[in-house]
C-alpha positions as CSV (number, residue, x, y, z in Angstrom):
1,X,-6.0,15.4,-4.4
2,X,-7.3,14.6,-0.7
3,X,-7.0,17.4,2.0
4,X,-6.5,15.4,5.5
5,X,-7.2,15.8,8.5
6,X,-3.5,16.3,10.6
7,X,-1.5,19.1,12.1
8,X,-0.6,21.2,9.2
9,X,-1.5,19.4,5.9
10,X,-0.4,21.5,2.6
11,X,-0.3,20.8,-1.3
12,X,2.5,22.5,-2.9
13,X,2.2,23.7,-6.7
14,X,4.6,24.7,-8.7
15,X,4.3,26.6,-12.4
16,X,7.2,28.2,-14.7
17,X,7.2,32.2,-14.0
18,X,9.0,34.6,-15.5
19,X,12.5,34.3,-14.2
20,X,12.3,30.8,-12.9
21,X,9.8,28.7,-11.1
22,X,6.7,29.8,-8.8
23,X,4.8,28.4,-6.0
24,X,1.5,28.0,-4.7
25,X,0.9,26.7,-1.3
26,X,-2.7,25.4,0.4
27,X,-2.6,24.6,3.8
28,X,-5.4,23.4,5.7
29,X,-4.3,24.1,9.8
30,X,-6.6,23.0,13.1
31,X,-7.7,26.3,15.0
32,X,-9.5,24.9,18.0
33,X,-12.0,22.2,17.4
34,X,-12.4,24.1,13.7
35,X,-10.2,24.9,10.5
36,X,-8.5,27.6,8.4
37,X,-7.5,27.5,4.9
38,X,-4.2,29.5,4.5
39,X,-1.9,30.1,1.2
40,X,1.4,31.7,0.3
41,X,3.2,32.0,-3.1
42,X,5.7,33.7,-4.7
43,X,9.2,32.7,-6.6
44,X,11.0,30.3,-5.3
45,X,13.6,31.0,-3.5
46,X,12.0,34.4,-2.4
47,X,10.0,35.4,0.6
48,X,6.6,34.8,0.0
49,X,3.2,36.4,0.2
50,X,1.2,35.1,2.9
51,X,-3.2,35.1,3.2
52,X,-5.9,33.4,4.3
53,X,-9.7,32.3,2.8
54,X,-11.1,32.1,6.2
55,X,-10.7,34.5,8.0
56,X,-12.9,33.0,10.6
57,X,-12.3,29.2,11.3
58,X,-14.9,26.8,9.2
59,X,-15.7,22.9,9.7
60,X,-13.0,20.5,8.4
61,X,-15.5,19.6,5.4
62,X,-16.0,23.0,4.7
63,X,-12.1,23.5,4.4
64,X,-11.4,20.8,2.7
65,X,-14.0,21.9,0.2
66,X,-12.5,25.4,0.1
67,X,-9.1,24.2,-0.2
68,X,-10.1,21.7,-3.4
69,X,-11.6,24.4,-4.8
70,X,-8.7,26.4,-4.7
71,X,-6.3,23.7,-5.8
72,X,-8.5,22.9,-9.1
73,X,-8.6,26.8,-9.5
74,X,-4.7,27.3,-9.9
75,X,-4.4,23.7,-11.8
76,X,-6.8,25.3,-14.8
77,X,-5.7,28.2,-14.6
78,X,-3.4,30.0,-17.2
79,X,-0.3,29.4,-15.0
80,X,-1.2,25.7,-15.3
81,X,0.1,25.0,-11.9
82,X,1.0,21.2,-11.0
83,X,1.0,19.0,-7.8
84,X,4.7,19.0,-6.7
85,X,6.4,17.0,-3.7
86,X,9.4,18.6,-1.8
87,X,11.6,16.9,-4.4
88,X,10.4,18.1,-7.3
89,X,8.0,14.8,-8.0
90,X,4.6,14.8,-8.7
91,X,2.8,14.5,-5.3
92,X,2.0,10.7,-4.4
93,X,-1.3,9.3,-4.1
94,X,-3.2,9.5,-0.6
95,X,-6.1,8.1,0.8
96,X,-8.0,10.3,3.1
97,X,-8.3,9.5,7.1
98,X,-11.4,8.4,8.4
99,X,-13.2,11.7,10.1
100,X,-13.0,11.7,13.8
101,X,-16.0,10.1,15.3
102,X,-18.4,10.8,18.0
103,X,-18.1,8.9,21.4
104,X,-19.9,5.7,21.1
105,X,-18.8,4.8,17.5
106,X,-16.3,2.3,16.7
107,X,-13.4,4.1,15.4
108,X,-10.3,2.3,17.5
109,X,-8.6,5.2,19.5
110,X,-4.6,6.0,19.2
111,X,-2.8,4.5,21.6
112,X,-0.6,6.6,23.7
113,X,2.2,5.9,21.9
114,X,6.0,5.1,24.3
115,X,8.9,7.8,23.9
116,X,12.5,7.5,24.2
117,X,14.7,9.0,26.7
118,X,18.1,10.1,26.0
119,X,20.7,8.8,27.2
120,X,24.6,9.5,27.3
121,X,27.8,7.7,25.5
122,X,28.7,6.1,28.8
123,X,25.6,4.1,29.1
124,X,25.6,3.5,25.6
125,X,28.8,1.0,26.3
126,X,27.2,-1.0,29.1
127,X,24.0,-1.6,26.9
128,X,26.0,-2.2,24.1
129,X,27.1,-5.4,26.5
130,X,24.2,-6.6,28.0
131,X,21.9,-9.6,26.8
132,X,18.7,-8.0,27.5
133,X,19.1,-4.9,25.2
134,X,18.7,-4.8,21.5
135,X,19.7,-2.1,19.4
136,X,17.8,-0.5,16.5
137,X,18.5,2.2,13.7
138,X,16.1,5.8,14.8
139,X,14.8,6.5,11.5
140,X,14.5,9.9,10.8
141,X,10.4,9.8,9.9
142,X,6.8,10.7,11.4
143,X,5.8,8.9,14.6
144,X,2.8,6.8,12.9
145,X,0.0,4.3,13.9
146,X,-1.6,2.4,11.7
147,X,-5.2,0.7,12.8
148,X,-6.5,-2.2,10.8
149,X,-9.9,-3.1,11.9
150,X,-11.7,-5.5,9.5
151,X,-9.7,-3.8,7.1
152,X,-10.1,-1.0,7.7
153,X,-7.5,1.8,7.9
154,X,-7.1,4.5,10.5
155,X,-3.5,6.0,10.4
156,X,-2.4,8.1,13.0
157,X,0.0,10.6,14.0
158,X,2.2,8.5,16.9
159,X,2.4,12.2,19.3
160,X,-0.8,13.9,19.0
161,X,-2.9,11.5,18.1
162,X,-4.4,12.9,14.9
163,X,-5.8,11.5,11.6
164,X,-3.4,12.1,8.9
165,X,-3.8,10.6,5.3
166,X,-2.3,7.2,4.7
167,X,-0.1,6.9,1.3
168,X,-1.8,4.5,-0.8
169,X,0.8,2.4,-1.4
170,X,0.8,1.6,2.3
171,X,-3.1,0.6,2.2
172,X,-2.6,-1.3,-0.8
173,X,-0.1,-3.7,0.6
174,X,-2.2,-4.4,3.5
175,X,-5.2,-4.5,1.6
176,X,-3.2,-6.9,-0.9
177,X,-1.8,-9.3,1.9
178,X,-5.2,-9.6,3.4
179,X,-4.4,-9.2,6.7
180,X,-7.2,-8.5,8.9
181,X,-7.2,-6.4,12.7
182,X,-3.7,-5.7,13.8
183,X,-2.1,-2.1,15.2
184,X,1.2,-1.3,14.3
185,X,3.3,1.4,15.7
186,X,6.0,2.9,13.4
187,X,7.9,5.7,11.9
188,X,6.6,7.1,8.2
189,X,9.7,8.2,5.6
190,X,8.4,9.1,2.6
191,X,6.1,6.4,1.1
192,X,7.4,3.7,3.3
193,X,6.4,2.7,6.8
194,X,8.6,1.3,9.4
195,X,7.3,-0.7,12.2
196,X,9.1,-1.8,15.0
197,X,6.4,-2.6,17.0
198,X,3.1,-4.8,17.6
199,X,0.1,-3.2,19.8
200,X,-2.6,-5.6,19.4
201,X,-3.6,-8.3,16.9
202,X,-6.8,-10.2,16.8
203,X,-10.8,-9.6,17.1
204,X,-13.6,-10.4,19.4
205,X,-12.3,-14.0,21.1
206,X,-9.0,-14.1,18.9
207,X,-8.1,-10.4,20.2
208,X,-4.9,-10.3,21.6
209,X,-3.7,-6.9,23.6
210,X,0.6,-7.3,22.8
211,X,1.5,-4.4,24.6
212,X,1.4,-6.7,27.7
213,X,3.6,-9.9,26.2
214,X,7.8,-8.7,26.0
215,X,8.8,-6.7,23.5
216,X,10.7,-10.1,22.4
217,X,7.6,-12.0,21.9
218,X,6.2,-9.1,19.9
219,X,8.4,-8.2,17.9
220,X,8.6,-11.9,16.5
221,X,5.1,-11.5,15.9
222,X,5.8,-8.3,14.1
223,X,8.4,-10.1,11.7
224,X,6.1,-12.6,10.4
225,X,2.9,-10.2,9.6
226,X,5.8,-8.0,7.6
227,X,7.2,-11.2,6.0
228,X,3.2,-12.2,5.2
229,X,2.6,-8.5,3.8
230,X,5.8,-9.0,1.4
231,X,5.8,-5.5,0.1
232,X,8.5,-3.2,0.1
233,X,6.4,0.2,1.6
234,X,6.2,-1.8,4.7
235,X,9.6,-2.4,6.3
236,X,10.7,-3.9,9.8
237,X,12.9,-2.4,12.2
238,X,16.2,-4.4,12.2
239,X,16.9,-5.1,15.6
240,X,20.3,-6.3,16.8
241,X,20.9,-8.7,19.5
242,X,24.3,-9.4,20.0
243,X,27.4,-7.3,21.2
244,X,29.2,-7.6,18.0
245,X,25.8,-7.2,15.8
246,X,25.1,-4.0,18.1
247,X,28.5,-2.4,17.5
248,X,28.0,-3.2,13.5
249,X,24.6,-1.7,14.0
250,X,25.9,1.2,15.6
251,X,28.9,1.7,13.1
252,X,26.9,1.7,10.1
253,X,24.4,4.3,11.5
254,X,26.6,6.7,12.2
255,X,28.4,6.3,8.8
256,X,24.6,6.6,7.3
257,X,24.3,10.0,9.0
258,X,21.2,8.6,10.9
259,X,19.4,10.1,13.8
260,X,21.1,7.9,16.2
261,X,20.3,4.9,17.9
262,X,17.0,3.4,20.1
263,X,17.9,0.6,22.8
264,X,15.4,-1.5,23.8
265,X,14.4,-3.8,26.3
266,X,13.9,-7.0,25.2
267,X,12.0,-8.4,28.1
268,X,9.9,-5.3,28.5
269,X,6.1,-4.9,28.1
270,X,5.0,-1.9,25.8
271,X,4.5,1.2,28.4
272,X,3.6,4.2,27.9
273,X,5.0,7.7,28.0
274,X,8.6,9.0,28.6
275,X,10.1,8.4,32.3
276,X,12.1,10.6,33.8
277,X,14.5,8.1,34.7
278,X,15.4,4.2,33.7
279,X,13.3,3.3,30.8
280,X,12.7,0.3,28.5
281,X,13.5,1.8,25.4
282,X,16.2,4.5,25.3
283,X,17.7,6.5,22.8
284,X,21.6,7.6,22.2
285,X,21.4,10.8,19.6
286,X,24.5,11.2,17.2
287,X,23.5,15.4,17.1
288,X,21.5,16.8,19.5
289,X,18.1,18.2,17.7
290,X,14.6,19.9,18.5
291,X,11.4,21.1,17.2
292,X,10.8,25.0,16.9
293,X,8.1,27.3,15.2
294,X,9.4,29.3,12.2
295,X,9.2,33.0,13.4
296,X,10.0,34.6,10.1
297,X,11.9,34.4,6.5
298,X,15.1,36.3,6.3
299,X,14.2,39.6,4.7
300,X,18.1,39.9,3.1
301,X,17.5,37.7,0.9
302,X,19.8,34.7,2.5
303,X,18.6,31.0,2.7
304,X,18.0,31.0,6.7
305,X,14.7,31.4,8.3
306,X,14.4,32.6,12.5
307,X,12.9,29.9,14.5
308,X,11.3,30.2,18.7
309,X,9.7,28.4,21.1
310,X,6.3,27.8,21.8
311,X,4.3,30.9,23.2
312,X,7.8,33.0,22.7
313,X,7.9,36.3,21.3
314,X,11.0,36.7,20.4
315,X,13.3,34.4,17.9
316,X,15.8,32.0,19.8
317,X,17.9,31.5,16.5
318,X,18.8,31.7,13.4
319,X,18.5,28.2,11.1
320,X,20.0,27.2,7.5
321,X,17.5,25.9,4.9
322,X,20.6,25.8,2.3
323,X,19.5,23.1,0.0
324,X,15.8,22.8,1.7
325,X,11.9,24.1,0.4
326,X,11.3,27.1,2.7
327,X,9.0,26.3,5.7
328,X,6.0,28.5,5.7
329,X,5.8,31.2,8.6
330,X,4.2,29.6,11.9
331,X,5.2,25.4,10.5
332,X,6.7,23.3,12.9
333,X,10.0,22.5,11.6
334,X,12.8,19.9,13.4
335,X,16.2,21.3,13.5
336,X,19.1,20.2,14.2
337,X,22.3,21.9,16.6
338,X,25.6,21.7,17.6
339,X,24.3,23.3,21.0
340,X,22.3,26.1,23.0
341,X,23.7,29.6,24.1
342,X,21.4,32.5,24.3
343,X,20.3,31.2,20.8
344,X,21.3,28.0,18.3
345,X,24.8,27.3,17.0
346,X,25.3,25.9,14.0
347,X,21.6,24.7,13.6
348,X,20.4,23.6,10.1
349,X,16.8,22.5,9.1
350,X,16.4,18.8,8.8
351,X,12.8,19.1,7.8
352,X,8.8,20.0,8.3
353,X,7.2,18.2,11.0
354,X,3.5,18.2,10.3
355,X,3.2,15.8,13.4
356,X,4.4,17.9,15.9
357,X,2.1,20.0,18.1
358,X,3.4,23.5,18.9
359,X,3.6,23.0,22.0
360,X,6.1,20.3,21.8
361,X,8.3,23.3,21.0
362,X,9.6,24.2,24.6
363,X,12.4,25.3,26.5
364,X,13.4,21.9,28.2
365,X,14.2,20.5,25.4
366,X,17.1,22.4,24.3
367,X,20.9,21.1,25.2
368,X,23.0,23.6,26.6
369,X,26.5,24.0,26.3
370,X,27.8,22.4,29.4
371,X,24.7,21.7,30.5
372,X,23.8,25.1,31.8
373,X,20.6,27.1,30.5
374,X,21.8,30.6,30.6
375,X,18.5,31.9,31.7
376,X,18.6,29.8,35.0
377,X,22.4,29.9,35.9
378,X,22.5,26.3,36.9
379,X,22.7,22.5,35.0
């Protein structure tokens, strides 16, 4: 077991109690440029008991060494406590980030990665129609680079830019297919990464900087280092080109229950950032969604949890986690709405997101019912 070096990182364990199962959670959480090692436990399905080891922020090598320790201690322990995914698996094997390195090493930096901007239903049909735009599946997963210099691995999260552990099936398959110095920009689900794009390829005279060739040209690139790789924990991005292919596209996402859609620019060079108008790459959402901080557990015993924004005192909703493990207190979770009032309606929990920084969890991003935030009177 590998403690990493992301946003929130946590082992669940899991060990049969007296009236059902118990938990055991280890989270290792950034404070500053230094670390805590937090825990909770309890039966599941009730609200747990919260604490931490440090109460004063350590190094990240002292956490991690606290937090191992602490893991081994409830594995051989009488309970005899096991690894345990969010499915009820045993936890998959990880291979630990590359510590961050001081300025003048060769560690390659994350790239600041391009972000979508919505758009509505009527723009949706003119894309739909046009030449220049391809459409793509939004998979519902972690933004995600993935570095390979000289083999080796640096995985990153897409938004904040922070090491995170790479699943080893992942570095396998590249490790397997011998490719050599290529940056890939993805989404994570699970065990499997899906690119849809191609940063940079190359070394020394060879090195090739793709984020200036169109997104055309790079993306045929992309396609035949995936087809060289030939394993299934590295996917590619479908992209379709033509009006009928895009309506298919679009029909069979919706039916999937997927995120929605991303539209991109075919002729477009990789830029940066999310404008506040026009855009190369665009995104039409099927349910509108956002990322909050859990504010607390229901204390009545029902399977919601409250949720608010960053730097908020005060809750802005209630959530259902019917049928979802229970986000610890503080976690970043994504939700997912029918729209905003004074607080969320209908909202649900889609999942954890350990590559979210809190303060991604504003204000602005929140739809309001006719477009009006009730705290400002106006669209």
């Amino acid at each position: 077991m590998t403690i990493t070096d992301s946003a929130v990182t946590q082992v669940r364990l899991e060990a049969p109690g007296a009236s059902g199962k118990k938990f055991y959670i280890v989270s290792v959480r950034p404070n500053g440029s230094k670390y805590t090692v937090d825990f909770s436990y309890g039966a599941v399905g009730d609200t747990p008991r919260i604490g931490t080891k440090t109460p004063t922020p350590v190094s990240l090598e002292k956490a991690s060494a606290i937090a191992e320790k602490l893991v081994k201690e409830k594995m051989n322990g009488e309970s005899h406590y096991k690894i345990i995914n969010s499915n009820g698996t045993a936890a998959p094997e990880m291979i630990a980030p590359v510590k961050t390195t001081a300025v003048g090493d060769t560690q390659p930096a994350c790239i600041s990665p391009r972000l979508l901007r919505d758009i509505e239903p009527a723009q949706v049909l003119v894309l739909t129609k046009l030449d220049n735009w391809w459409v793509q599946i939004k998979h519902d997963g972690d933004r995600v680079q993935l570095h390979d210099v000289d083999g080796a691995l640096t995985f990153y999260s897409g938004r904040s830019g922070k090491l995170r552990a790479i699943p080893k099936v992942i570095a396998d398959a590249i490790a397997a297919s011998g490719l050599l110095n290529a940056v890939f920009d993805g989404e994570l689900v699970d065990q499997t990464l899906w690119v849809f794009d191609l940063l940079r390829t190359g070394t020394g005279a060879t090195e090739c900087d793709c984020r200036t060739l169109p997104y055309e040209e790079r993306y045929r690139t992309l396609a035949s280092l995936v087809t060289m790789i030939g394993s299934p924990a590295i996917k590619l991005v479908v992209a379709a080109k033509t009006s009928d292919e895009k309506a298919r596209l679009i029909l069979d996402a919706k039916e999937a229950s997927a995120e929605g859609v991303v539209f991109v620019n075919k002729n477009a060079p990789y830029r940066a950032g999310r404008p506040s108008s026009g855009g190369d790459t665009l995104r039409w959402k099927f349910v509108e969604s956002g990322f909050f901080i859990v504010h607390e557990h229901r204390p009545d015993g029902k399977e919601s949890i409250s949720v608010k924004l960053h730097k908020a005192t005060e809750p802005i909703g209630t959530c259902s986690v019917i049928g979802k493990e229970l986000p610890p207190v503080g976690a970043v979770v994504e939700i997912k709405y029918l729209y905003a009032q004074s607080s969320l309606v209908q909202a649900r929990l889609m999942r954890m997101r350990t590559d979210i920084p809190v303060y991604f969890c504003r204000r602005s991003q929140l739809k309001f019912k006719d477009g009006i935030d009730p705290q400002k009177g106006k669209k």
